[in-house]
C-alpha positions as CSV (number, residue, x, y, z in Angstrom):
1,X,94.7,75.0,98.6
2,X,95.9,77.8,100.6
3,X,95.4,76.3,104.2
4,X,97.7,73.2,102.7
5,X,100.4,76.2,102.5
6,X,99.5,78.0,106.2
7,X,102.0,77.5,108.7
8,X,100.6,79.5,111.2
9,X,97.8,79.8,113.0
10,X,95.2,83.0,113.1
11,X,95.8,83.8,116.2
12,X,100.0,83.3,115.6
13,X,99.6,85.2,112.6
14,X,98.1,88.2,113.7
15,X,99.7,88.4,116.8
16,X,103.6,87.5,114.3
17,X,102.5,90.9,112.9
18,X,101.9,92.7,116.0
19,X,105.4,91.9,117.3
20,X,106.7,93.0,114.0
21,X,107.8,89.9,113.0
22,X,106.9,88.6,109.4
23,X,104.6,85.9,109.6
24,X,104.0,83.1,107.1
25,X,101.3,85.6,105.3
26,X,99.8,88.4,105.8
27,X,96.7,88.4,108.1
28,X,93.4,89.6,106.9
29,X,91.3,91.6,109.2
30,X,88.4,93.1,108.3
31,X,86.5,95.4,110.1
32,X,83.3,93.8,109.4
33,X,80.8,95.0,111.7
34,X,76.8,94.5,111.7
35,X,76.1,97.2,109.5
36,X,78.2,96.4,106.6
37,X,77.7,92.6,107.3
38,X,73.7,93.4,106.9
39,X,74.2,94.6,102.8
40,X,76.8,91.5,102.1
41,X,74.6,89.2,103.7
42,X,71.1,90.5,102.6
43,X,69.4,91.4,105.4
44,X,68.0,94.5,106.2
45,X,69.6,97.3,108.7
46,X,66.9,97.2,110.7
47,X,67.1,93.6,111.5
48,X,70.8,94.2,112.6
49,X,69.9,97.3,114.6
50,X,67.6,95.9,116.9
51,X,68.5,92.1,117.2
52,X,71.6,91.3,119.1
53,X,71.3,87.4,117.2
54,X,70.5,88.8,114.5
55,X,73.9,90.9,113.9
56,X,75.5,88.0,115.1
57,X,74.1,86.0,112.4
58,X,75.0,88.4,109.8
59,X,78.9,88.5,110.6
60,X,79.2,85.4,110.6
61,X,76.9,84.2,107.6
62,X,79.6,86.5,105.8
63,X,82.9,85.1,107.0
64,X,81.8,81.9,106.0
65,X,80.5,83.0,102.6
66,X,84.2,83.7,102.1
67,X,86.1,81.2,103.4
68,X,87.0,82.9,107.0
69,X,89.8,85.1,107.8
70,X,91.7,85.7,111.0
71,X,90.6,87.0,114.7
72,X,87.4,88.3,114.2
73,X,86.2,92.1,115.1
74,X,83.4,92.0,117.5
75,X,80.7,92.5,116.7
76,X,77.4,91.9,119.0
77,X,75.6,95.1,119.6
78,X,72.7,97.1,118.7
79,X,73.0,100.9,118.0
80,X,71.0,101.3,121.1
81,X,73.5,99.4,123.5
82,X,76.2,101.3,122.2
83,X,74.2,105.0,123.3
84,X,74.1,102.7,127.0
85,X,77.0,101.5,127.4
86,X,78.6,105.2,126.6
87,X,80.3,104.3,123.3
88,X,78.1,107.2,121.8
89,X,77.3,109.3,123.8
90,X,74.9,111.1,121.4
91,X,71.4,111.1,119.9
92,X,70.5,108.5,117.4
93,X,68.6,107.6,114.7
94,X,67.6,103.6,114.2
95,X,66.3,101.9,111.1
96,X,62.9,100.4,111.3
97,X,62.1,103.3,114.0
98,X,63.1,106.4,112.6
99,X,64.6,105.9,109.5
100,X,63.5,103.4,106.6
101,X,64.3,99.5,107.2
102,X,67.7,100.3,104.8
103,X,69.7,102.9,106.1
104,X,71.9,102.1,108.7
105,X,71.5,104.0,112.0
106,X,72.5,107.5,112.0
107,X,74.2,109.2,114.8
108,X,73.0,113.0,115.5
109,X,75.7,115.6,116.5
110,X,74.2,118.0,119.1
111,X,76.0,120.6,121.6
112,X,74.7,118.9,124.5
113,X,77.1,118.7,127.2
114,X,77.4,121.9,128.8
115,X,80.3,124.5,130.2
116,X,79.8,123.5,133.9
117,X,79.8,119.6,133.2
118,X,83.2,119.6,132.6
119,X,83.8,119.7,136.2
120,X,81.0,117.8,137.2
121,X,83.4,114.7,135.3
122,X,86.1,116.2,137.0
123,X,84.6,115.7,140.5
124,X,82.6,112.6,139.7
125,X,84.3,111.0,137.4
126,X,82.6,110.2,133.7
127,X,80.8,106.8,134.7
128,X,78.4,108.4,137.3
129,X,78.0,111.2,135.4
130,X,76.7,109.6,132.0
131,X,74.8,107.2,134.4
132,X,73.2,109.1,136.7
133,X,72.7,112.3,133.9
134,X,73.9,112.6,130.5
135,X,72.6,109.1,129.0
136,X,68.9,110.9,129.8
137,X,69.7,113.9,127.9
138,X,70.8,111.8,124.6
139,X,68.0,108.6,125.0
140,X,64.5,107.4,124.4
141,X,65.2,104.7,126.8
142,X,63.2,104.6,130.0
143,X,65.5,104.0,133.1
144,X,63.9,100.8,133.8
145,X,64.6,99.6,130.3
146,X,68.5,99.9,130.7
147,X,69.8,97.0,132.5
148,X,67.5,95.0,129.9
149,X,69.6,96.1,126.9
150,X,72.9,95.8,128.9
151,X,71.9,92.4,129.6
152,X,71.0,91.9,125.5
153,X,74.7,93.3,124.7
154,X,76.3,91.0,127.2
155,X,73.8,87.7,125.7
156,X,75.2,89.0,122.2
157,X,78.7,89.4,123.7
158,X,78.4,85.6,125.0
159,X,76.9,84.2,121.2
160,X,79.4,86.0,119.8
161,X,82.3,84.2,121.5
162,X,80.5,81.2,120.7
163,X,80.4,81.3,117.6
164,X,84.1,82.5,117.3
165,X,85.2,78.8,119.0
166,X,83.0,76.9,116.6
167,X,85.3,78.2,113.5
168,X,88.3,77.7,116.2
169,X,88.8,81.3,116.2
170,X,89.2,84.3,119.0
171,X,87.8,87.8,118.5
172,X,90.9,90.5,117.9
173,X,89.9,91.9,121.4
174,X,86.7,92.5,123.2
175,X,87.8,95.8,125.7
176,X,87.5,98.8,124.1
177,X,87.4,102.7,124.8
178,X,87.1,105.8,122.8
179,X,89.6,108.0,123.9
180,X,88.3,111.2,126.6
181,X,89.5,113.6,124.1
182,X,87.0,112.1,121.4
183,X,84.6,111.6,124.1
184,X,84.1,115.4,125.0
185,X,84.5,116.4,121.4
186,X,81.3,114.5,120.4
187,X,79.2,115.2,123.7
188,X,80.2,119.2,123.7
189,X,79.9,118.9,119.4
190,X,83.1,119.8,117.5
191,X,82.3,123.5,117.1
192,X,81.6,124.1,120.7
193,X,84.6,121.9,121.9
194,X,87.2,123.7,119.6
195,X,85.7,127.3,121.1
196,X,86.5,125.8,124.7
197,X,89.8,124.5,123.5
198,X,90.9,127.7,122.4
199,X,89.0,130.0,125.4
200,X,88.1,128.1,127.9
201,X,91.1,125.2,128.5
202,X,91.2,125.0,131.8
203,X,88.1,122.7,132.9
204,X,88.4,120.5,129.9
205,X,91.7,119.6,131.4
206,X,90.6,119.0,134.3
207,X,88.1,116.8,132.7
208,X,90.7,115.0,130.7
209,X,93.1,114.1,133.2
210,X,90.2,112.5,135.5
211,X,88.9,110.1,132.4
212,X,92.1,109.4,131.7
213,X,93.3,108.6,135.7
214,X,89.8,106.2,136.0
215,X,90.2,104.8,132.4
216,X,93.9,103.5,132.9
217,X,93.1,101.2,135.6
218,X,89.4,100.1,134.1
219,X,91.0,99.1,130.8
220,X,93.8,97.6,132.1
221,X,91.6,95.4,134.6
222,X,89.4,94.8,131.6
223,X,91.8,93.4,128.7
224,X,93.5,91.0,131.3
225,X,90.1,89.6,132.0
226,X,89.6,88.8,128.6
227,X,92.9,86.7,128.4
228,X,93.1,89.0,125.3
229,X,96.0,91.2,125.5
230,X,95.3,94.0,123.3
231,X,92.5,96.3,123.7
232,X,91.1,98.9,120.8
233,X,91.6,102.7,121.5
234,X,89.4,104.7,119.1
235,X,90.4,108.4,117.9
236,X,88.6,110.5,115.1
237,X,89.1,114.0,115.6
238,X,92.7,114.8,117.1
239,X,95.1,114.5,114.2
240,X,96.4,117.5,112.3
241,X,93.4,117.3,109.7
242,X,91.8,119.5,112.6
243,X,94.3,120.8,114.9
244,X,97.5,122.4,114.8
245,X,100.0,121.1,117.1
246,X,100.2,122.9,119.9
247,X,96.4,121.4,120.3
248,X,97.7,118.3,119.9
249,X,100.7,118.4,122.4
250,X,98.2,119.5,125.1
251,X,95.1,118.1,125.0
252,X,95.9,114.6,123.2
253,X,99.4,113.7,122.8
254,X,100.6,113.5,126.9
255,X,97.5,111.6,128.2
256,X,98.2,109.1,125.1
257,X,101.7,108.3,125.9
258,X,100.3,108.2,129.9
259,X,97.5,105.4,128.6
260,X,99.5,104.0,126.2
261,X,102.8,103.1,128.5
262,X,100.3,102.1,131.4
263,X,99.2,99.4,128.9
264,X,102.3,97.7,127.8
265,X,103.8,98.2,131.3
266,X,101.2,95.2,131.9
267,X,101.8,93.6,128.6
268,X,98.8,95.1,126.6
269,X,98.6,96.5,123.2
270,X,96.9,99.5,122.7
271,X,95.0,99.1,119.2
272,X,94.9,102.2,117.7
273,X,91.8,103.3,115.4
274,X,92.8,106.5,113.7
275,X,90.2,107.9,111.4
276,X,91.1,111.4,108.9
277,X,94.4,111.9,108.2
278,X,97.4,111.4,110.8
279,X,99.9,112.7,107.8
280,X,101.7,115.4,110.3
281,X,101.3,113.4,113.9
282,X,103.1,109.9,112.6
283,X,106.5,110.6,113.9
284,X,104.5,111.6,117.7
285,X,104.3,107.4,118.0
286,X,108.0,106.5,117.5
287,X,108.0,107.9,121.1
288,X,105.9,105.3,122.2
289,X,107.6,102.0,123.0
290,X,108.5,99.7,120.2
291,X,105.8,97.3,119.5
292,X,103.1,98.7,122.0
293,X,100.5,99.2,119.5
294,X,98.9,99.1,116.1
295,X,98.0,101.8,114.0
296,X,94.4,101.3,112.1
297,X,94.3,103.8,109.5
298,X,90.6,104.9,107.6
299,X,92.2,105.2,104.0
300,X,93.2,109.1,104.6
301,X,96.7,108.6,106.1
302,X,99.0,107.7,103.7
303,X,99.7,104.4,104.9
304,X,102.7,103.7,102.9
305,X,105.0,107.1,104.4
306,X,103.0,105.9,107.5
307,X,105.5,102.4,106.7
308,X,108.4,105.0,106.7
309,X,108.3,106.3,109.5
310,X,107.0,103.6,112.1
311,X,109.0,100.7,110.3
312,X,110.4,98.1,112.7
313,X,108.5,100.0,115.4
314,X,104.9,99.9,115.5
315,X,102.8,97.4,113.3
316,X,100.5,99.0,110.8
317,X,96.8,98.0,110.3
318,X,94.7,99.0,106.6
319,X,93.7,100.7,104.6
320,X,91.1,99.5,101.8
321,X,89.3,102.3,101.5
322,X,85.7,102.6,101.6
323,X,85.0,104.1,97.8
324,X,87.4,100.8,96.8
325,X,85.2,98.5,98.1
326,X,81.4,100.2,98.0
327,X,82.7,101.3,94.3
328,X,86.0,99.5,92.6
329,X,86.3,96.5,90.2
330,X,87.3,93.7,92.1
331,X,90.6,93.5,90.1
332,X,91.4,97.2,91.1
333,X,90.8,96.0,94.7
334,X,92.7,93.1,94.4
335,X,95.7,95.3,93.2
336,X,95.7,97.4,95.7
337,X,96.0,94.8,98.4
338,X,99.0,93.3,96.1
339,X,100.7,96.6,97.1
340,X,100.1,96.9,100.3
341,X,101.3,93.5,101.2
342,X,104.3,93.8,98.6
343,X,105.0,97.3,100.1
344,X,104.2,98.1,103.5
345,X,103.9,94.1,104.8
346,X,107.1,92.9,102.9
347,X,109.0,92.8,105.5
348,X,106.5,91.9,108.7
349,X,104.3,94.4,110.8
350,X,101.3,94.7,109.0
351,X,97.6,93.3,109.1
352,X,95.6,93.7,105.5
353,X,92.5,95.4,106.4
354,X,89.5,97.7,105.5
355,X,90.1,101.4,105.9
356,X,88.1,101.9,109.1
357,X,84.7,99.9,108.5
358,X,83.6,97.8,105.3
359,X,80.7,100.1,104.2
360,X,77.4,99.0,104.3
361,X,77.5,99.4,100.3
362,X,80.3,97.2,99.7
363,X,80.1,95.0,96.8
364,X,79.9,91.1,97.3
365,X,82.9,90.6,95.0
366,X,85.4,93.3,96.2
367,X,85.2,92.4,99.3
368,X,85.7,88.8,98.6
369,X,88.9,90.0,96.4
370,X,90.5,91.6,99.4
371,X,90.3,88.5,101.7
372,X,91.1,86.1,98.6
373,X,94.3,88.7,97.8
374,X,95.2,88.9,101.6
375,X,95.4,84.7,101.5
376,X,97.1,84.3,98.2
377,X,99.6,86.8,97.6
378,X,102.9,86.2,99.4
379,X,105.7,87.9,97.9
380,X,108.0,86.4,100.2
């Protein structure tokens, strides 16, 4: 009954919001990856965590458990391949290995890069130095077993696109970064990166501006590959929740805008994911250029002055927070996403979705009330 009323397609949809237009609904996007996925679907965490078909299977088993939604997130990897590939560049603990079969894999915080590897990055740039060094401080893997799981990520990478085109469907995006500020705060820990911050600036500038002069061109080269023209840019510890701003304006804000505006000057769209709260750095991306990127917010920001001040100007991606859906009746769900839609997607530039991930504790029929409210209420 609501596909009779559709006049758009996913990919229009989503892409309506993005250019801040108001499309015939609001799309739903959740952030469903394989650990979430697992508990909806029924399977353990440890399946998930070390089977690339296996996550696979999971995603998708729950999209078509309730009915589909719009582009979905990718979602191929194994906790393992993301420590390889540099996505976390920390420790780890996996279900079924070192934790029980149930708990999703945990990620362990350790001051591990050191002073002098700051201009080691510098000099070398970050690739060769978490290839050739840093991946052996953080791993259990054995050198000759990398290209094996880089080669497991890429045969997930290649099931997941297939199953995409079987529901007639493309993934939101498939290049992806975590920005170098993020990067060094989790390698050097947050404690020991805030100390250099404050007394020791110098080399982790020189750090940042080399990650951000290799990773401009890489991503760039990267997203136009795809045929995807937006590519997700993930944040967690820069906002005003943590530092003041004359942090901010040093160390995060210029090499943003540098990224950001090499990016659209090649028609790509920076997506944004912005976990704590952004409350005092919102008015930072009206100097962006209009339409350049979307904002994913965790549930922290408050997403509806977040719609006052980027209105007409940036879209806006969120927020159902976790504790809604791991926790809420599905009727307090479902009138929560009646707001957001009636008041920060009335009027175009917004995509309904989870704040940051679905949790792994979500409950079957919240989460089915946020995609059934994202496809059935229009106030327009």
């Amino acid at each position: 009954m609501t596909a009779a009323t559709d006049s758009m397609t996913p990919d229009e949809r989503v892409w309506a919001a993005i250019r801040l237009e108001r499309p015939d609904r609001t799309p739903v996007l959740p952030t469903l990856l394989p650990e979430p996925a697992a508990g909806l679907a029924g399977v353990s965490q440890a399946e998930v965590a070390n089977d690339n078909a296996a996550a696979v299977a999971a995603v998708f088993d729950v999209f078509d458990r309730y009915g589909g939604w719009e582009n979905p997130y990718p979602a191929c990897y194994t906790p393992i391949q993301l420590q390889a590939a540099g996505v976390f560049p920390m420790k780890m603990r996996i279900p079924g290995r070192d934790l029980e079969v149930d708990v999703p894999y945990q990620l362990d915080e350790q001051e591990i890069l050191r002073i002098e590897d700051y201009d080691t990055i510098a000099d070398q740039g970050f690739d060769r130095f978490f290839q050739e060094d840093y991946l052996w401080r953080i791993s259990d893997l054995r050198p000759d077993e990398l290209p094996g799981e880089i080669s497991k990520m890429m045969a997930g990478g290649g099931l997941f696109l297939s199953e995409c085109a079987k529901r007639d469907r493309r993934p939101l995006f498939l290049a992806s970064g975590l920005h170098p500020f993020f990067i060094l705060s989790l390698m050097r820990s947050m404690v020991g990166f805030t100390r250099d911050l404050y007394y020791n600036p110098e080399p982790v500038e020189r750090a940042l501006r080399r990650m951000t002069d290799d990773l401009i061109p890489r991503q760039i080269e990267f997203a136009k590959n795809t045929g995807i023209n937006l590519w997700l840019f993930t944040e967690e510890r820069a906002s005003c929740f943590f530092y003041p701003p004359r942090i901010f304006e040093r160390f995060w804000w210029p090499y943003t805008k540098e990224i950001i505006e090499a990016c659209w000057s090649q028609g790509i769209v920076t997506l944004f994911h912005l976990d704590t709260c952004w409350d005092r750095n919102l008015s930072y991306f009206r100097e962006l250029p209009r339409g350049s990127a979307v904002l994913e917010f965790d549930g922290n920001t408050d997403i509806f002055a977040a719609k006052q001040v980027l209105r007409d100007h940036l879209c806006i991606k969120g927020d159902v927070p976790a504790s809604l859906l791991a926790l809420a009746e599905p009727e307090e769900v479902a009138s929560y996403c009646r707001r957001l839609i009636s008041e920060v997607g009335h009027d175009g530039g917004f995509i309904l979705a989870s704040g940051c991930s679905v949790p792994p504790t979500a409950r079957r029929d919240s989460f089915g009330a946020m995609i059934e409210t994202g496809r059935s209420h229009r106030p327009w």
